[in-house]
VOGU-3710 file (C-alpha; in Angstrom, 3 decimals, decimal comma):
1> xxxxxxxxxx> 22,433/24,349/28,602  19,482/24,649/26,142  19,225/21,751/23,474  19,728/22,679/19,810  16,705/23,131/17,864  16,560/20,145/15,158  15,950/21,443/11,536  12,832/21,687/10,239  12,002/18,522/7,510  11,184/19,666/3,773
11> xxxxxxxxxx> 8,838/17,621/2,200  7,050/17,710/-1,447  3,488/16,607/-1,115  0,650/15,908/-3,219  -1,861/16,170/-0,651  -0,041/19,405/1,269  -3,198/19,615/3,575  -2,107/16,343/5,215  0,745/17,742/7,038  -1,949/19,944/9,702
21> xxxxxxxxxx> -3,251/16,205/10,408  -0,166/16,035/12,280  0,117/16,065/15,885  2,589/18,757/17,176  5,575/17,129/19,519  4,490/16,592/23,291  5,927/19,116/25,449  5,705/16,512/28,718  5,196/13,132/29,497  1,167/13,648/30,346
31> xxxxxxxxxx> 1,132/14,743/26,333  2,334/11,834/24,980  -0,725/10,135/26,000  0,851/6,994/27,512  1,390/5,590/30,955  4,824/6,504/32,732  5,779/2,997/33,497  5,431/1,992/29,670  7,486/5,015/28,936  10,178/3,593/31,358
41> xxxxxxxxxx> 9,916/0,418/30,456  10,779/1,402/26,687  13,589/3,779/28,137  14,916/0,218/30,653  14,959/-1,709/27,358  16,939/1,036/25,399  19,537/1,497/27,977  20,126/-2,190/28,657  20,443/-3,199/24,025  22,695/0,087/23,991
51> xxxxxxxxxx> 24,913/-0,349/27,174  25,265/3,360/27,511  23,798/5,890/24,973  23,751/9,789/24,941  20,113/11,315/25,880  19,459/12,676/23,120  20,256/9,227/20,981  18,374/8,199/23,882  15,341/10,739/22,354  16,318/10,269/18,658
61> xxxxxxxxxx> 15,625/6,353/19,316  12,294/6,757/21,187  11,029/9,578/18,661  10,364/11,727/21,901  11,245/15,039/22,770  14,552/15,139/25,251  13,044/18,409/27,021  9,557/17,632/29,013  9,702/14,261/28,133  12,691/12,023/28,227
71> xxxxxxxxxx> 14,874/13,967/30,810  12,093/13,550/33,074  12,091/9,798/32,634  15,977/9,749/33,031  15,335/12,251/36,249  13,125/9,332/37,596  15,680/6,400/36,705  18,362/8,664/38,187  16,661/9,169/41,482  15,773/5,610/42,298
81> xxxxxxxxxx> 19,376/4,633/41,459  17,934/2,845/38,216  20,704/4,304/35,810  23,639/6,198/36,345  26,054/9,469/34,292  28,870/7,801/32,387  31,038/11,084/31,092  30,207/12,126/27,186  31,427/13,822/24,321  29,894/17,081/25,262
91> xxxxxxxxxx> 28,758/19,369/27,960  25,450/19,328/29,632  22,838/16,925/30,575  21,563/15,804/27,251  25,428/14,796/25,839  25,870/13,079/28,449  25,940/9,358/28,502  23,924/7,018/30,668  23,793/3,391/32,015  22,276/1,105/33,682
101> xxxxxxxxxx> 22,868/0,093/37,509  22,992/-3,462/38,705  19,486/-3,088/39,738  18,523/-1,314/36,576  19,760/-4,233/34,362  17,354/-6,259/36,618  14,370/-3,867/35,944  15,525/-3,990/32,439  14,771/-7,901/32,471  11,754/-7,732/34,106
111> xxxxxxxxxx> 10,611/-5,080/31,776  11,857/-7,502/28,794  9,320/-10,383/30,326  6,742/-7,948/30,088  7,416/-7,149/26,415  10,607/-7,277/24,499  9,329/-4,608/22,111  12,537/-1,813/21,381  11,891/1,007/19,340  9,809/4,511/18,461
121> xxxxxxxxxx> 7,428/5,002/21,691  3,436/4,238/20,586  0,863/6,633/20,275  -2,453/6,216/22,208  -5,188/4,933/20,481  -7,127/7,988/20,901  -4,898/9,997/18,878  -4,239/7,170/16,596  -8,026/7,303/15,454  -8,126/10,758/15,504
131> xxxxxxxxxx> -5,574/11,443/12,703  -7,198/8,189/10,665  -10,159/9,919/10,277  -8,242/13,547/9,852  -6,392/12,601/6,854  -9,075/9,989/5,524  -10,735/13,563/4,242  -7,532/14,571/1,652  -8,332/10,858/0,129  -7,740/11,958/-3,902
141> xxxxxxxxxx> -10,790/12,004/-6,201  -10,072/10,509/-9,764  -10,736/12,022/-12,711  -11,003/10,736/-16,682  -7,492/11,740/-17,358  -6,285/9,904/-14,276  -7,705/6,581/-15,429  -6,779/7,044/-18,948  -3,217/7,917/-17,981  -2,938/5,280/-15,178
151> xxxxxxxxxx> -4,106/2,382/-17,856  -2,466/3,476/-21,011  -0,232/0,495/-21,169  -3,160/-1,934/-21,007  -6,261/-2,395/-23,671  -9,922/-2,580/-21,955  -12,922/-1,743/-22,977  -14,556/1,574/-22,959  -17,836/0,767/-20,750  -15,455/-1,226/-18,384
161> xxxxxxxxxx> -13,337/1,983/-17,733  -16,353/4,328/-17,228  -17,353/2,123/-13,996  -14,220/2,015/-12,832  -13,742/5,355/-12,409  -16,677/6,250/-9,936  -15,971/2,967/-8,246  -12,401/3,814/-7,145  -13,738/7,436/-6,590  -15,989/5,733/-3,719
171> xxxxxxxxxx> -12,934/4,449/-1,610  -14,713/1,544/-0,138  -15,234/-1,838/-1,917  -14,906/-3,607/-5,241  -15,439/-6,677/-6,618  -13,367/-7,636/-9,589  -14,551/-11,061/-11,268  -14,024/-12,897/-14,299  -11,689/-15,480/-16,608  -7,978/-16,242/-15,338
181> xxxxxxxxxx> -5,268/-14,503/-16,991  -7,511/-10,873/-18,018  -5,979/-8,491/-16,132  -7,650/-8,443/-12,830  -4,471/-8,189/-10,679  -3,047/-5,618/-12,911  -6,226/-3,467/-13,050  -5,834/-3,525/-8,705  -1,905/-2,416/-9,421  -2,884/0,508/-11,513
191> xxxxxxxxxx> -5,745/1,370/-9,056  -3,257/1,390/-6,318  -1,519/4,052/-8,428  -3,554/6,115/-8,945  -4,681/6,688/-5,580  -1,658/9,357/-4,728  -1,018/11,210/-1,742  0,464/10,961/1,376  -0,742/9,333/4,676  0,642/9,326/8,635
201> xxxxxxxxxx> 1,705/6,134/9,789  2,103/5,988/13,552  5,122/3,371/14,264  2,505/1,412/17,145  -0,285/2,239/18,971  -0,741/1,630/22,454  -4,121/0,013/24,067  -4,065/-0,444/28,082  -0,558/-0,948/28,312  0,091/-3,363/25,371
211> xxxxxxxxxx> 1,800/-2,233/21,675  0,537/-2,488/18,331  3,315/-2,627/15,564  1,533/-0,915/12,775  4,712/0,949/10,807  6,005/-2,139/8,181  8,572/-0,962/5,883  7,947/-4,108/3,581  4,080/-2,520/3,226  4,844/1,424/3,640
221> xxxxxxxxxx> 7,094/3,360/1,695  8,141/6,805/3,955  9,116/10,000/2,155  12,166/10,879/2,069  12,681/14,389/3,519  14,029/16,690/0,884  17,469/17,916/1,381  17,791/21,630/3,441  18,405/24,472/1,423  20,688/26,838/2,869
231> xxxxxxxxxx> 18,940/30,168/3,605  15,922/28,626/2,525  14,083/28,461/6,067  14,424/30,746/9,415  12,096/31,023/11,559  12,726/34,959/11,862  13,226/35,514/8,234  11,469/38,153/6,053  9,723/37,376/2,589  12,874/38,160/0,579
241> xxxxxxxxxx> 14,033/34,615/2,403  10,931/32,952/1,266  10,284/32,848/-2,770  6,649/31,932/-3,267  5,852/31,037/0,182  2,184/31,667/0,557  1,068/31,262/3,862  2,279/30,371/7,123  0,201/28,671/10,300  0,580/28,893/13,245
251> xxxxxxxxxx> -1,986/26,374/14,539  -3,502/26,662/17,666  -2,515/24,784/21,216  -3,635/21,657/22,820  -7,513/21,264/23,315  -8,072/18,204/25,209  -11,539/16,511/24,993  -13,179/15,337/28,277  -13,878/11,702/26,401  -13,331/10,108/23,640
261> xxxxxxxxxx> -16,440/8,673/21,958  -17,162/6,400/19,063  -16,703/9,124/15,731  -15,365/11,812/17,719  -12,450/13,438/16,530  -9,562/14,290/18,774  -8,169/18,028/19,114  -4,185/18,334/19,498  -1,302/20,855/18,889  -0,571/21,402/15,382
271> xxxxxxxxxx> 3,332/21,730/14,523  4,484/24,628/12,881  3,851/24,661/8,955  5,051/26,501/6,083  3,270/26,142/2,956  5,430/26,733/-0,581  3,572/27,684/-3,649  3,046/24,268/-6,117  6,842/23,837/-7,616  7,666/21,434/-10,273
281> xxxxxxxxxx> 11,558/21,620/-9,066  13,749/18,538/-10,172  11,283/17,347/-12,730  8,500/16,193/-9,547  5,314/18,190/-8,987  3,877/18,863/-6,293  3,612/21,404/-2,794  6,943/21,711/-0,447  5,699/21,975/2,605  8,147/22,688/6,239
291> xxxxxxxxxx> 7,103/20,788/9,173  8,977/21,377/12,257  8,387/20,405/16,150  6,134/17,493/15,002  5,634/14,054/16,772  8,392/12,165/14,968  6,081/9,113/16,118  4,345/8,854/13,123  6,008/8,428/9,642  4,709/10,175/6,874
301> xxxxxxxxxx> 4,526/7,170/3,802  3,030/6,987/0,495  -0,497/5,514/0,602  0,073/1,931/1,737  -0,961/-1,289/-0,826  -0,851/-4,486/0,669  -2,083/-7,871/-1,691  -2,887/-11,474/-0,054  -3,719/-14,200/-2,128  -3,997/-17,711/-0,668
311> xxxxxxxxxx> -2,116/-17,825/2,347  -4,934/-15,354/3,854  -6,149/-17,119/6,996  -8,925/-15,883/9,390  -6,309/-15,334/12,066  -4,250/-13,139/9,646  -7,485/-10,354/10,265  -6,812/-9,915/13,931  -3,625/-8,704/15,710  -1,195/-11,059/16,275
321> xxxxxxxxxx> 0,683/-11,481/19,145  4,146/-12,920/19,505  7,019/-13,954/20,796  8,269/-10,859/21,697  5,071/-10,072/23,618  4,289/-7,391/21,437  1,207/-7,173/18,929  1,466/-7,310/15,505  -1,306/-5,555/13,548  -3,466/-7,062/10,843
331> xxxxxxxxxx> -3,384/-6,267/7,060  -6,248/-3,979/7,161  -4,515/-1,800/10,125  -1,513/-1,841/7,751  -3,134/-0,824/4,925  -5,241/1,921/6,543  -5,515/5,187/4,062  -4,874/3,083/0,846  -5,751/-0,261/-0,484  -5,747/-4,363/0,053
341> xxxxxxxxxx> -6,523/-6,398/-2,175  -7,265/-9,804/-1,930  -6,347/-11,958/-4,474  -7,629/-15,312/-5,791  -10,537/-14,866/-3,259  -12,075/-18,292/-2,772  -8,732/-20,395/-2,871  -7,698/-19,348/0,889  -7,464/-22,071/3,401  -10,562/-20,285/5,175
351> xxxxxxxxxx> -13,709/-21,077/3,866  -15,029/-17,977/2,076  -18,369/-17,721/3,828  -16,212/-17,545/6,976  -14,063/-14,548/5,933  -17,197/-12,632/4,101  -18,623/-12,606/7,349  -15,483/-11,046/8,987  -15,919/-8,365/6,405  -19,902/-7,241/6,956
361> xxxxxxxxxx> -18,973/-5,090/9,668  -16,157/-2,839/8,696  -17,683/-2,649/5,279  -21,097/-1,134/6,715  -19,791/0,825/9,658  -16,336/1,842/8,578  -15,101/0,686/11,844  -13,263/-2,592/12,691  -12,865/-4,325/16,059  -9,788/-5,995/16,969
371> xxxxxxxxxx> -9,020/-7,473/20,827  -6,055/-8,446/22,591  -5,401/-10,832/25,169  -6,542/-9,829/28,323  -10,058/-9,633/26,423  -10,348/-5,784/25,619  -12,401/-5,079/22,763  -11,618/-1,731/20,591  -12,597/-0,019/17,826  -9,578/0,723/14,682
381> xxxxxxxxxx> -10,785/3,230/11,778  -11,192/0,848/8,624  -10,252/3,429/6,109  -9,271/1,865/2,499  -10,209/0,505/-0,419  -10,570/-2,841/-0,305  -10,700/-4,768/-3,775  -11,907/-8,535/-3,967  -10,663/-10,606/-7,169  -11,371/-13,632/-8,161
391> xxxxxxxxxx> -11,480/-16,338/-10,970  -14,441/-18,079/-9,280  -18,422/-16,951/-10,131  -19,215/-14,712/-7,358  -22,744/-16,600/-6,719  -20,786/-19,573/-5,918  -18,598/-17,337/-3,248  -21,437/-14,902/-1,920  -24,743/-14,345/-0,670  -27,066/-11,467/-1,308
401> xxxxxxxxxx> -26,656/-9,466/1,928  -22,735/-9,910/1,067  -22,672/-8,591/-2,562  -24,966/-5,702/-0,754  -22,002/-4,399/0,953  -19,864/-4,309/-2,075  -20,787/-1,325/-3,952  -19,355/-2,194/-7,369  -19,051/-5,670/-8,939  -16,788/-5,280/-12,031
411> xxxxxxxxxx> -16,284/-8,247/-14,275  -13,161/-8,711/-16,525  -14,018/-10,295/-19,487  -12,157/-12,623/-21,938  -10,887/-9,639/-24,607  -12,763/-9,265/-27,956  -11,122/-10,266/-31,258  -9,679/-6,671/-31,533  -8,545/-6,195/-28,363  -6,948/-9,487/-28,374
421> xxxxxxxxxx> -4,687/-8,051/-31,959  -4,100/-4,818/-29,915  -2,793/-6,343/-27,257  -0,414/-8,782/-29,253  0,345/-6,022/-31,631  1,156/-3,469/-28,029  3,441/-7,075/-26,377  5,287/-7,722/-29,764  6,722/-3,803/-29,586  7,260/-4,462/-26,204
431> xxxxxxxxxx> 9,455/-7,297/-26,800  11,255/-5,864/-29,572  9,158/-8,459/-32,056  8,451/-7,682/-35,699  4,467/-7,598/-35,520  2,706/-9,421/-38,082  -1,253/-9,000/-38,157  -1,271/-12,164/-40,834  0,412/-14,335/-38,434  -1,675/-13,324/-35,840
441> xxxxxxxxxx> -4,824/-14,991/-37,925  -2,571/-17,985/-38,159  -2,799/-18,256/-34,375  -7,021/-17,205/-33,632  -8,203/-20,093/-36,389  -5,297/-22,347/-35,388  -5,380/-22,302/-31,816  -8,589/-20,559/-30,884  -11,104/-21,044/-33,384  -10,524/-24,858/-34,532
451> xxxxxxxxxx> -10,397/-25,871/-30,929  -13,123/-23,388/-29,096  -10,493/-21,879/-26,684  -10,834/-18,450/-25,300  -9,273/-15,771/-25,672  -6,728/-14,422/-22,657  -5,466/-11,076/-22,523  -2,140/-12,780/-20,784  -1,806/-14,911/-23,859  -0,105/-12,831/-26,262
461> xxxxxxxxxx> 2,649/-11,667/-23,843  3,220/-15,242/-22,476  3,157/-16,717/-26,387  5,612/-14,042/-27,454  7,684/-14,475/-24,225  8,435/-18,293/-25,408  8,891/-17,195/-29,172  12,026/-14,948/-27,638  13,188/-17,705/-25,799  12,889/-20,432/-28,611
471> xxxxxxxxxx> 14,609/-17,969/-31,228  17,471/-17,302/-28,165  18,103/-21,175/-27,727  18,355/-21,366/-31,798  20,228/-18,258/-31,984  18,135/-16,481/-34,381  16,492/-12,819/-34,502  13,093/-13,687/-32,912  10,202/-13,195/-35,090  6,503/-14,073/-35,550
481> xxxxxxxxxx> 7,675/-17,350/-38,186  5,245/-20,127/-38,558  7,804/-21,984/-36,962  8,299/-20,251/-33,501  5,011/-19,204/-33,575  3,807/-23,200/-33,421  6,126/-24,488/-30,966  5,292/-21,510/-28,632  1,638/-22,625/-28,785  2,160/-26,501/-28,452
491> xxxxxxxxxx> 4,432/-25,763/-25,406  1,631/-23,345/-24,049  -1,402/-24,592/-24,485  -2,121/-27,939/-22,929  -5,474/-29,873/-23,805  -7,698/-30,891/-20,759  -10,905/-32,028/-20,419  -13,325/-29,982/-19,111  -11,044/-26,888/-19,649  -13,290/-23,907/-19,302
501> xxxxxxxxxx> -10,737/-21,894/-21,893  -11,529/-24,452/-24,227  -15,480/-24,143/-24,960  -17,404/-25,605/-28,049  -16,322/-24,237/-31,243  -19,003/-21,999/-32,788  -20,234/-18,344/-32,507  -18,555/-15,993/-29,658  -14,679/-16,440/-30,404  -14,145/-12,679/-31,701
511> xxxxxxxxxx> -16,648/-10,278/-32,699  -15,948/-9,571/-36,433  -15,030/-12,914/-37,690  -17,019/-15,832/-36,349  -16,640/-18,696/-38,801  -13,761/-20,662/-39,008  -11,563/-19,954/-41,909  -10,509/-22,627/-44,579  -6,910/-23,442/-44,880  -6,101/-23,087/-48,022
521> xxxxxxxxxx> -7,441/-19,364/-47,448  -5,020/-19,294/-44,020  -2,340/-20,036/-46,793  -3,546/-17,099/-48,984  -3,357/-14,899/-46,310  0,341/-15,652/-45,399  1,771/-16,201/-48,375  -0,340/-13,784/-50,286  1,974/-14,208/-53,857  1,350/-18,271/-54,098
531> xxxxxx> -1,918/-18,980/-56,020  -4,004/-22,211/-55,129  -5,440/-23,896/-57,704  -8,669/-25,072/-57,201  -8,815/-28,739/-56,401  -10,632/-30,936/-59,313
//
């Protein structure tokens, strides 16, 4: 009995050309790329967690095809009186339910000391790197209007913005540095955004034998397949079936290369593709594009961010391996086609000459190495944007042939006196507080200029964020009053010696007001209808 032909997933894209990246289904077990006895060791492992299961649940779980590739396996398990038929809810071989023997279940444990791993079958490494490099050419370029609408909810300056743009453009390295409490974090967030598109995430990878978990649903975020449309798709319709399809592909077979070398790209079966004309359908641009006999290996996810601050160890770069006797792979695996950032670089437990040394290589060549334990060295793609930020001067952190390898350094200053009003003017609307631009003066020669503190871009949202929460515990409307205005400050800011946000009073605080204003003129300005005498 012939199996039924799964429907073809629907998918909107932004990057449409990274769906011919995509390795067509293996049509037998020699395509799959992976040794037989891993393939029944995963197959062992299934049957033994499920007690019985169907073969084609049996195929759904592994992500392989039933016909070529999994009914061989069973064929094998079958033969040497590993697994036996147990009836099903259908007819023919692939309803029909299988378990293990008495000396399966004891191959099943064996295969479980080996590696407890149970899940979608790896790819091979070869074909791993292969699509890395693929899709790393559909990485989106960033134009003016990107930035501009990807940072409209925060205030920067102008000259900042223009290198920011042709640094996230390069896709490599950046260096944000600069006060605490400017932004820095939030500028990586927005970068992350703005860098759309789609990537292929293969669920593990296989190297001699052993598996790589790479797919982490708490780092990638897989498309959801857009719901079938009835009439929409057949594979024998005619063009009055197809509204605005423009092309169709049918992509050549499998080319096998006679080695794999360092750069090389790998040649594969495409799946089947139809390509839709750019739609804007339920308010979401983009390209719906049909994918069908694919290798359900790999997931297709949003371009992965991942962010480490100070738990970021030197063991955290290099696969780790364990309990289940399975590999685990490292953030920059993970975040492979998008972007890490590490924050607070400095304040790790590693010292940072010791993990700027782990970079130098994967920064210049684009290539990382990773090993696992039986002392194989290989090579990974290192394909993303990787963003340093830190509080700490960067001459203190790096040397020469370091800050080499980072293309851009970027440096997020303290905001200027009209930023700084822009912001607090932009957080007060946020919070649903009446601004006041008089009370604002109040707070720069009060708090800023008497005592030679600098300016924040975080300290307008975390000053109004306690005025809310005084006027809440009063229960009163909250407003920008004297009153909550003061103890929002004296509960914020805390006096320290040596407190770098608390410099010298003098020249620097703001750039159109630099003196320090008299009080009785604060007092004119916020109560503009009392007149001061002049003292005699």
């Amino acid at each position: 009995m012939q199996q039924p032909v799964p429907e073809p997933q629907r998918f909107r894209l932004h990057s449409p050309k990274i769906a011919e990246y995509l390795p067509r289904a293996p049509q037998s077990v020699e395509e799959t790329g992976l040794p037989f006895p891993l393939l029944q060791d995963l197959v062992l492992r299934r049957l033994f967690v499920s007690g019985q299961i169907s073969a084609l649940d049996l195929s759904r779980s592994l992500h392989l095809p039933y016909t070529g590739v999994v009914d061989k396996i069973v064929d094998v398990l079958l033969h040497d009186k590993l697994a036996e038929f147990s009836g099903g809810p259908g007819f023919g071989r692939p309803y029909f339910d299988y378990l293990l023997t008495r000396r399966g279940r004891e191959r099943a444990r064996e295969a479980f000391e080996r590696c407890t791993y149970v899940g979608p079958a790896p790819v091979s490494l070869e074909l791993y790197a292969s699509v890395v490099r693929k899709q790393s050419r559909e990485t989106p370029r960033v134009g003016k209007a990107d930035l501009e609408r990807a940072f409209q909810d925060l205030v920067l300056e102008e000259h900042f913005m223009e290198r920011l743009g042709p640094a996230v453009n390069s896709v490599r390295s950046m260096f944000l540095y600069g006060p605490p409490g400017n932004g820095k974090t939030s500028i990586a967030e927005r970068i992350a955004n703005i860098l759309q598109g789609e990537v292929f995430i293969p669920y593990a990878v296989e190297v001699d034998s052993q598996i790589i978990k790479v797919y982490d649903p708490l780092v990638h975020r897989a498309l959801e397949p857009l719901p079938a449309m009835l009439g929409e798709f057949d594979g024998e319709a005619g063009e009055g079936d197809r509204d605005g399809a423009e092309s169709r592909e049918e992509l050549p077979g499998l080319r096998e290369l006679e080695g794999f070398e360092e750069g090389a790209t790998l040649e594969y079966a495409m799946p089947t593709l139809t390509f839709f004309g750019d739609e804007d359908t339920e308010g979401k641009a983009g390209t719906v594009v049909y994918i069908e006999d694919y290798d359900a290996r790999w997931v297709l996810s949003y371009r992965p961010r991942v962010v480490v601050g100070g738990e970021l160890t030197l063991e955290n770069l290099d696969l780790t391996y364990n309990e289940g006797r399975y590999y685990e792979a490292p953030f920059q695996v993970k975040a492979c086609g998008g972007m890490l950032l590490i924050d607070d670089f400095g304040r790790q437990k590693a010292h940072p000459t010791d993990l700027l040394n782990r970079w130098i290589v994967p920064l210049e060549k684009k290539v990382d190495y990773l090993t696992i334990r039986t002392g194989k060295k290989f090579e990974v793609p290192f394909d993303l944007l990787i963003i340093f930020s830190t509080n700490i001067d960067p001459a203190r952190l790096v040397d020469e042939a370091f800050l080499r390898r980072i293309r851009y350094k970027l440096e997020v200053k303290d905001p200027t006196e009209p930023i700084y009003r822009t912001i607090f003017r932009r957080e007060a609307e946020a919070q649903h507080v009446r601004y006041d631009p008089t009370m604002v003066d109040y707070i720069l020669d009060k708090y800023y200029r008497r005592s030679g503190r600098a300016l924040r871009g975080c300290h307008p949202r975390d000053i109004l964020q306690l005025v809310v929460d005084q006027a809440r515990f009063l229960n009163c409307e909250p407003e920008m009053s004297r009153e909550l205005l003061d103890e929002a400050c004296e509960s914020y800011f805390v006096h320290m010696e040596g407190d770098p946000a608390q410099r010298p009073p003098g020249p620097g605080v703001g750039t159109e007001t630099s003196r320090a204003v008299p009080e009785d003129e604060v007092e004119s300005l916020l109560h503009p209808q009392v007149r001061r005498e002049p003292a005699r």
